[in-house]
C-alpha atoms as a printed R data frame, in Angstrom:
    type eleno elety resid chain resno       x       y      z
1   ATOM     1    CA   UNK     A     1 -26.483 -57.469 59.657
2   ATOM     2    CA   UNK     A     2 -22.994 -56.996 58.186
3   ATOM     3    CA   UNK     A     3 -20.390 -59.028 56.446
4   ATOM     4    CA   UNK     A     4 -18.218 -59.125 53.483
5   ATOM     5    CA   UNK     A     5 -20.155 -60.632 50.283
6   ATOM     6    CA   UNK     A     6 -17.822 -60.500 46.947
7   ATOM     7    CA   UNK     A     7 -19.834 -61.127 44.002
8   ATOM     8    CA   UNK     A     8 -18.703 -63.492 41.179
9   ATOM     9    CA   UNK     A     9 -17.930 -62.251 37.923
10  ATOM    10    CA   UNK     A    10 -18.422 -65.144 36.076
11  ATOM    11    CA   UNK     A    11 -21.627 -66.437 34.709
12  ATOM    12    CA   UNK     A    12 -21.813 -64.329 31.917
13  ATOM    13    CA   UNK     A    13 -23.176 -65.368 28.101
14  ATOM    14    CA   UNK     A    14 -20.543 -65.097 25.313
15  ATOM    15    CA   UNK     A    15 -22.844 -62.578 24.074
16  ATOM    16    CA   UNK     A    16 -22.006 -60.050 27.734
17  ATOM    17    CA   UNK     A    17 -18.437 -61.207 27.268
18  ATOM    18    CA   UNK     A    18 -18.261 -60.051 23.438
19  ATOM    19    CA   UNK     A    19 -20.134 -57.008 24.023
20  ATOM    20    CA   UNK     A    20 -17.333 -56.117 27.418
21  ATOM    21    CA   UNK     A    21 -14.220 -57.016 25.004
22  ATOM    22    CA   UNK     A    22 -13.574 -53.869 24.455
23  ATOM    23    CA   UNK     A    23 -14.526 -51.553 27.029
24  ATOM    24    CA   UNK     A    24 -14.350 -53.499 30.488
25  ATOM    25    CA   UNK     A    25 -17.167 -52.931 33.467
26  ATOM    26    CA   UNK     A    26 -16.204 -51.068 36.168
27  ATOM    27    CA   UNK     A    27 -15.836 -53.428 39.165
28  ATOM    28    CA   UNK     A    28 -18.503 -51.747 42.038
29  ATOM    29    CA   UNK     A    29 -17.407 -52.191 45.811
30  ATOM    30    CA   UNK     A    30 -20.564 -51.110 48.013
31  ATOM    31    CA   UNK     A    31 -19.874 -50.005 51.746
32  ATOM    32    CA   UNK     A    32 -22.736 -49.266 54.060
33  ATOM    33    CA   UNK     A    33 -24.488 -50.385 57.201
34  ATOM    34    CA   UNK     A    34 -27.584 -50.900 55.784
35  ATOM    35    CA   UNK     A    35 -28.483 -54.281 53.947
36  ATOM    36    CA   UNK     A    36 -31.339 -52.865 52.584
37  ATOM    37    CA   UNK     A    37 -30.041 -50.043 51.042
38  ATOM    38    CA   UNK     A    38 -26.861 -52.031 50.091
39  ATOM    39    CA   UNK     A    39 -29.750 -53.856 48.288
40  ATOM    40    CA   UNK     A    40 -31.215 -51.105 46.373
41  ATOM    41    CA   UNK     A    41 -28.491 -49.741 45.224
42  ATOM    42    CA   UNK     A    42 -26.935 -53.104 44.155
43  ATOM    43    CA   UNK     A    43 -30.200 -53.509 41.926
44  ATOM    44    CA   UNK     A    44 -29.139 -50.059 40.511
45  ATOM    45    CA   UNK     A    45 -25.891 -51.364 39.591
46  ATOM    46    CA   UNK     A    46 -27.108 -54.804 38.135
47  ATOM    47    CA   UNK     A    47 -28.787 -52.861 35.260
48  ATOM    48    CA   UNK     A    48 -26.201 -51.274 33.874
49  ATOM    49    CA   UNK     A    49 -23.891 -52.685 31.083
50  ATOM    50    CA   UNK     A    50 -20.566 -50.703 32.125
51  ATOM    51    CA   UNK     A    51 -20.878 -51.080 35.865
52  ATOM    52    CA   UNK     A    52 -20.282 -54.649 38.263
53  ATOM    53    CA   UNK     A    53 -20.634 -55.343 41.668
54  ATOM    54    CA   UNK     A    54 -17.835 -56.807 42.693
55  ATOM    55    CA   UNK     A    55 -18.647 -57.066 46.438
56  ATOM    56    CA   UNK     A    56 -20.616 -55.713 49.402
57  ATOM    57    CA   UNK     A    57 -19.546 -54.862 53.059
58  ATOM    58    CA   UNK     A    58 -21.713 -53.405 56.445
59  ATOM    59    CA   UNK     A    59 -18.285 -51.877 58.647
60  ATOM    60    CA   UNK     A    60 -15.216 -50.422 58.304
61  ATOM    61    CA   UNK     A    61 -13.045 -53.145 59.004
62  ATOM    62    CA   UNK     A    62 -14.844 -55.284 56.454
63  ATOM    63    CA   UNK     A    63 -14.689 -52.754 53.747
64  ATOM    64    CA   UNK     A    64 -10.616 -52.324 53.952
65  ATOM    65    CA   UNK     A    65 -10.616 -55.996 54.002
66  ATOM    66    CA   UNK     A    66 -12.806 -56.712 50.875
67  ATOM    67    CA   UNK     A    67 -11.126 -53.704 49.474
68  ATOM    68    CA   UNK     A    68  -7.945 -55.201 49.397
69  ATOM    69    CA   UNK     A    69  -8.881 -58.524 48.345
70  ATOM    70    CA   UNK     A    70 -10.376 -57.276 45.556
71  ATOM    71    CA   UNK     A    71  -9.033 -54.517 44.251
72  ATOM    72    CA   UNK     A    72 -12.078 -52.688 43.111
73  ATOM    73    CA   UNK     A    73 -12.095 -49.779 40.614
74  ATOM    74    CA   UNK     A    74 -14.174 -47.969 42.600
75  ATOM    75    CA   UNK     A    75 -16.048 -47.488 45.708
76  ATOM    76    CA   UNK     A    76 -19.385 -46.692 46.801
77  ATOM    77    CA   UNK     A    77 -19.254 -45.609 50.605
78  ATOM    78    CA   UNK     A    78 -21.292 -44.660 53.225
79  ATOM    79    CA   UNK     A    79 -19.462 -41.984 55.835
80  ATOM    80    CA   UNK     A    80 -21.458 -43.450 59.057
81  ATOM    81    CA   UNK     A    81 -20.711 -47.668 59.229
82  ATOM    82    CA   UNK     A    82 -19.287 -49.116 62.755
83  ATOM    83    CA   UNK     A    83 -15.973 -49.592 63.002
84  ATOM    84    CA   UNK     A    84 -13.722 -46.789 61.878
85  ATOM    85    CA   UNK     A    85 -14.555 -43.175 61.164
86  ATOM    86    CA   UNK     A    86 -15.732 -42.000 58.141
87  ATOM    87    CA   UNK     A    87 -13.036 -39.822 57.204
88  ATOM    88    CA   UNK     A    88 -10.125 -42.266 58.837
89  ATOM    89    CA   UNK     A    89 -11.304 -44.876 56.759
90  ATOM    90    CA   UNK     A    90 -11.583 -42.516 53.440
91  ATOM    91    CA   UNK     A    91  -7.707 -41.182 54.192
92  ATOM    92    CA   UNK     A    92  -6.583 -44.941 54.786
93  ATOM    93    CA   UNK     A    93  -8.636 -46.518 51.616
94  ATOM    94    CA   UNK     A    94  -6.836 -43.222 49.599
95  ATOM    95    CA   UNK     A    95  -3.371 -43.405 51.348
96  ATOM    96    CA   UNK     A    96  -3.246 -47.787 50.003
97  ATOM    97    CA   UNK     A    97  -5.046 -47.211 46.589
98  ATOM    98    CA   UNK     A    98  -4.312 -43.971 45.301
99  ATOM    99    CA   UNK     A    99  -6.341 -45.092 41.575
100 ATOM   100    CA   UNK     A   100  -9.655 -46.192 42.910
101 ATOM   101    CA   UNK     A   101 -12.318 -44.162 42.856
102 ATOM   102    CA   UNK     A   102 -14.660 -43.340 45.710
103 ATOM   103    CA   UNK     A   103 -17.939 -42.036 45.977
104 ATOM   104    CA   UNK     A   104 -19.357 -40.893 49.348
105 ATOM   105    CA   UNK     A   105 -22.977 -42.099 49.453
106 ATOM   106    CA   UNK     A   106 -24.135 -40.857 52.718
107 ATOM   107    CA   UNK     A   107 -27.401 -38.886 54.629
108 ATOM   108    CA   UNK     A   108 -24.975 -36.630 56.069
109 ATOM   109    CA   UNK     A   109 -25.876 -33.066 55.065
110 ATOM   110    CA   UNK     A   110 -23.993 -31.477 52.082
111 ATOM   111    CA   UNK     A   111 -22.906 -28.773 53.992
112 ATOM   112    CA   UNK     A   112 -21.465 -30.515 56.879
113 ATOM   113    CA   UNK     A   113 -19.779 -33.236 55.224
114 ATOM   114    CA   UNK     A   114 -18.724 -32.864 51.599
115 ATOM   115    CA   UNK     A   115 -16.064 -30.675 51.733
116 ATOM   116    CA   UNK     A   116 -14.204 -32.732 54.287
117 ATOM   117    CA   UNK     A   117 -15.012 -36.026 52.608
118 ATOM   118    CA   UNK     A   118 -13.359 -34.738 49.230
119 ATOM   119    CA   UNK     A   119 -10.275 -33.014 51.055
120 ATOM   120    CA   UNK     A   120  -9.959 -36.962 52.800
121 ATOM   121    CA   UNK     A   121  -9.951 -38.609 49.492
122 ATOM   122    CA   UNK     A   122 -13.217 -38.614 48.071
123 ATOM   123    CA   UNK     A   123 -13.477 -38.349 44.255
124 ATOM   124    CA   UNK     A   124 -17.739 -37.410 44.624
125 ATOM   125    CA   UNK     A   125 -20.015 -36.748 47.360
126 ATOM   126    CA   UNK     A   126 -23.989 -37.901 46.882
127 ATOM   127    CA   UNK     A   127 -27.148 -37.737 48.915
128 ATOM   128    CA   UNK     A   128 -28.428 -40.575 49.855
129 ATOM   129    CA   UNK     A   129 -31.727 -39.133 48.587
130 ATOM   130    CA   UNK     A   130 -30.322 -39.266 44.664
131 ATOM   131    CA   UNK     A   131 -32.160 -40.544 41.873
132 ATOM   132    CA   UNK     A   132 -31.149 -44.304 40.554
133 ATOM   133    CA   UNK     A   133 -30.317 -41.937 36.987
134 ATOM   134    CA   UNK     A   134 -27.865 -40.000 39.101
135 ATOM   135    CA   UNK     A   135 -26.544 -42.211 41.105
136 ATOM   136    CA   UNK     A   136 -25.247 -43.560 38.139
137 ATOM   137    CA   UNK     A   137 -24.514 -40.787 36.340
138 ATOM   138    CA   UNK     A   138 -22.306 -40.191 39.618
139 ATOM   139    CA   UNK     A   139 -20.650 -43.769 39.177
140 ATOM   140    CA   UNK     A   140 -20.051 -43.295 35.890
141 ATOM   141    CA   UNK     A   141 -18.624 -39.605 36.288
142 ATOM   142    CA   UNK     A   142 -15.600 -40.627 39.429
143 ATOM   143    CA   UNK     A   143 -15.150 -43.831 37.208
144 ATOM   144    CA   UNK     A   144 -14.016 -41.230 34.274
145 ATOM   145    CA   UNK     A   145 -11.480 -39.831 36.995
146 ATOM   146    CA   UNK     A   146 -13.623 -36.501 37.121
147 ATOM   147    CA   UNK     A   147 -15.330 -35.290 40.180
148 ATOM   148    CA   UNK     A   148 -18.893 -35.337 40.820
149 ATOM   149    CA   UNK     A   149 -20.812 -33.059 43.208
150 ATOM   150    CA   UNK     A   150 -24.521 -32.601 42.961
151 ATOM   151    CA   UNK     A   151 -26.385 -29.701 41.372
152 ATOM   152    CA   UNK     A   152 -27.310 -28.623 44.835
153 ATOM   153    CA   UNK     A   153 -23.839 -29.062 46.821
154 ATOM   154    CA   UNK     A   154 -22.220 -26.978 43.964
155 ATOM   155    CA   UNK     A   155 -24.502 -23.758 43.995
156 ATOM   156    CA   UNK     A   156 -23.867 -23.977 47.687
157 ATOM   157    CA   UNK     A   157 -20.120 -23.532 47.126
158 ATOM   158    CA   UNK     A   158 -20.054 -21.475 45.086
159 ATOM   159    CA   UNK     A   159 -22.680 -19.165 47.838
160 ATOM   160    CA   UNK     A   160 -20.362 -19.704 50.087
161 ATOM   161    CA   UNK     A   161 -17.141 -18.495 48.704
162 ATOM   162    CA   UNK     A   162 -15.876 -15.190 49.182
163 ATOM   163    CA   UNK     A   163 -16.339 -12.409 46.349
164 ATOM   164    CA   UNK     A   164 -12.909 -10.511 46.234
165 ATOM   165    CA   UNK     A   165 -14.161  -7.023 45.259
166 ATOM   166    CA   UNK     A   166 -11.695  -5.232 42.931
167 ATOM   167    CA   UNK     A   167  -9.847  -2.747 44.878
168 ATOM   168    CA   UNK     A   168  -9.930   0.802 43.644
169 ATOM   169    CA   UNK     A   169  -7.364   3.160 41.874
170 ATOM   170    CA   UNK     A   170  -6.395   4.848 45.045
171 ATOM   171    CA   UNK     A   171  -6.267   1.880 47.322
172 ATOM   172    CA   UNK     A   172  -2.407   1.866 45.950
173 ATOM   173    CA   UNK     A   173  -2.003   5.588 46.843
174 ATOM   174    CA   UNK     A   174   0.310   6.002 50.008
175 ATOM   175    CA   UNK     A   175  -1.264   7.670 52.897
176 ATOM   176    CA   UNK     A   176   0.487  10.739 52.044
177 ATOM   177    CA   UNK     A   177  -0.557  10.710 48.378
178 ATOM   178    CA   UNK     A   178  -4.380  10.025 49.920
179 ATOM   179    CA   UNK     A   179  -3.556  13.311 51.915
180 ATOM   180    CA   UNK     A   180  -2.980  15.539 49.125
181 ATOM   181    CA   UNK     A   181  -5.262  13.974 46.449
182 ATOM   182    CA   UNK     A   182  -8.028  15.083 49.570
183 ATOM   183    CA   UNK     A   183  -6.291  18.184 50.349
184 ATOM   184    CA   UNK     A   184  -6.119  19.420 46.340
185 ATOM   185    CA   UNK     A   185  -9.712  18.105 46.081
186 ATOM   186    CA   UNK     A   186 -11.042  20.138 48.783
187 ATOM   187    CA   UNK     A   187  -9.646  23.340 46.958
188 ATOM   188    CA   UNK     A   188  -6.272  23.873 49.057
189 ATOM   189    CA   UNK     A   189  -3.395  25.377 46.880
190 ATOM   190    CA   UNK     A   190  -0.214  24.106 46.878
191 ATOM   191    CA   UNK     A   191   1.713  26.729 49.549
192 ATOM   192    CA   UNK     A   192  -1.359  25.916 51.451
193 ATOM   193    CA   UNK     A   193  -1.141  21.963 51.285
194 ATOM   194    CA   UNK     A   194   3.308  22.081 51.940
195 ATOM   195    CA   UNK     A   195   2.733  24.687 55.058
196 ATOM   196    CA   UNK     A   196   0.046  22.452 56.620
197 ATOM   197    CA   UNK     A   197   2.007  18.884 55.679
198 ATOM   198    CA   UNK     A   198   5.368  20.616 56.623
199 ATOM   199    CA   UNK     A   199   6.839  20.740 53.037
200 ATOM   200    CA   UNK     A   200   8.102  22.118 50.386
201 ATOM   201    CA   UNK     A   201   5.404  23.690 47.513
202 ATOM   202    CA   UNK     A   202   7.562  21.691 44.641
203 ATOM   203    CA   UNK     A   203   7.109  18.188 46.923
204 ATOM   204    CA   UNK     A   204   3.013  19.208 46.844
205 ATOM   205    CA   UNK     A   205   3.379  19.130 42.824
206 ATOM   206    CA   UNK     A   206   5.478  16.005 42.983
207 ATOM   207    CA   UNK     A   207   2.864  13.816 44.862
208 ATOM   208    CA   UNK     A   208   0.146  15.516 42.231
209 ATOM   209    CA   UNK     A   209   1.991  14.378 39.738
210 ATOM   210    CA   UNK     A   210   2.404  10.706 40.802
211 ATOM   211    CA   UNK     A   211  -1.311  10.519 42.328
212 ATOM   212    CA   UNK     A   212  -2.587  11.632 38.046
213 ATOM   213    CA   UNK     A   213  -0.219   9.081 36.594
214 ATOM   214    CA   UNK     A   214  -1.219   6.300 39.689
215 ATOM   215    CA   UNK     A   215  -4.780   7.203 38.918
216 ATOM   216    CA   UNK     A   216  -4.578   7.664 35.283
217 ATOM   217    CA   UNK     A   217  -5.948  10.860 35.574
218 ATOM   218    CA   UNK     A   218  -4.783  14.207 33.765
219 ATOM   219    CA   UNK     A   219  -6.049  17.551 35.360
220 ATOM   220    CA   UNK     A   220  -6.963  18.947 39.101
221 ATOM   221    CA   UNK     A   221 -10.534  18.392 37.488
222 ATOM   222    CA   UNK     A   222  -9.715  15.144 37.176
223 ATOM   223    CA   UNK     A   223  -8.626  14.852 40.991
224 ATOM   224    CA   UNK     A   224 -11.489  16.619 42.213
225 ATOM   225    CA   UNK     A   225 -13.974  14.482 40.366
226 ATOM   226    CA   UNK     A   226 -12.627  10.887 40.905
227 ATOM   227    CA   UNK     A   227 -12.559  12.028 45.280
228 ATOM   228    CA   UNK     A   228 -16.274  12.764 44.323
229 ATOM   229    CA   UNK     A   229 -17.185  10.000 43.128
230 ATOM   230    CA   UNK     A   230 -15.150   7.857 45.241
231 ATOM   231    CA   UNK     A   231 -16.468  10.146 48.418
232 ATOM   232    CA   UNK     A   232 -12.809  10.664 49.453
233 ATOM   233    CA   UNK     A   233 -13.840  14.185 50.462
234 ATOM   234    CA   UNK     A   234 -13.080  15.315 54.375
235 ATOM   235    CA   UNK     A   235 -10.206  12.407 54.843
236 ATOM   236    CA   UNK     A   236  -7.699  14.964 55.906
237 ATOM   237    CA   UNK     A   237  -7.875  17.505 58.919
């Protein structure tokens, strides 16, 4: 069972009115499939001060039409109604109101579907499995124009993202300079180093020279040791 429902928001005692003069609810649009889940969650909603439904819909279609009609401040939605898909309907809803909110409510898995839904236009991404507390702290969070992603979805990206490893000293050594710094490591004097490289002996002390001050190092010592510890030892033949 589907079909556009938009919820009055009259009715209220002076007393609500008063108390919402001067911080207005947030007006609620729920999307999904299910009515009985489109239930629950509305009874989530209807307890809270600061949040209003403002309408319901079971497809695509019905959502950008209640959508527009209404003008919600934000919107609950569910990635797998009939209609449209998921993300199509997230880029469109984005793409013709740019200021509302959306929350993806959804049994998709986390790591299948969140990243796309917030690159289509979602402002949060929540399991279907979610507490009523933070559902709402979830509302209340993409209301605030701040994302939300679950404890769970954030640890796993930030698993998933690459570690960039600091490179080195010598990874900015030219493939020469890596030549001698292995060559003067390994014990070979300078004649030796320029007759097997096919230079001059001053050219040898000239790439020392700019290997100590590229590694920040001071003495031959200091050569050998960093190639130790950096097992740059037996590079050159």
């Amino acid at each position: 069972m589907s079909g556009v429902c938009i919820r009055p928001t009259s009715g209220h005692t002076d007393s609500d009115m008063d108390a919402r003069a001067e911080t207005r609810a947030t007006d609620v649009v729920v999307a999904d499939d299910f009515p009985a889940l489109r239930r629950g969650l509305i009874q989530v909603l209807e307890r809270q001060d600061d949040l209003r439904v403002a309408g319901e819909a079971g497809t695509g279609p019905e959502t950008l039409e209640l959508v527009r009609r209404v003008e919600p401040d934000l919107l609950v939605l569910d990635l797998g109604m009939p209609g449209v898909r998921g993300y199509d309907l997230l880029r469109e809803l984005r793409a013709e109101h740019p200021d509302m909110a959306i929350l993806v409510f959804t049994m998709q898995p986390e790591d299948e579907a969140a990243i796309p839904a917030l690159k289509a236009g979602a402002r949060g991404f929540l399991s279907k499995q979610a507490s009523a507390d933070e559902i709402v702290l979830a509302l209340r969070t993409v209301a605030e124009g701040r994302r939300y992603l679950s404890e769970s979805l954030t640890e796993l990206m930030v698993d998933s993202m690459p570690i960039r490893e600091e490179a080195p000293p010598h990874a900015s050594l030219s493939d020469r300079e890596l030549d001698v710094l292995q060559r003067v490591a390994n014990g070979e004097k300078p004649a030796e180093i320029a007759e097997r490289l096919g230079i001059s002996a001053k050219t040898v002390q000239t790439y020392r020279g700019r290997i100590l001050d590229k590694l920040d190092l001071r003495t031959t010592a200091d050569l050998v040791r960093y190639a130790l510890e950096h097992r740059l030892l037996g590079w050159a033949s």
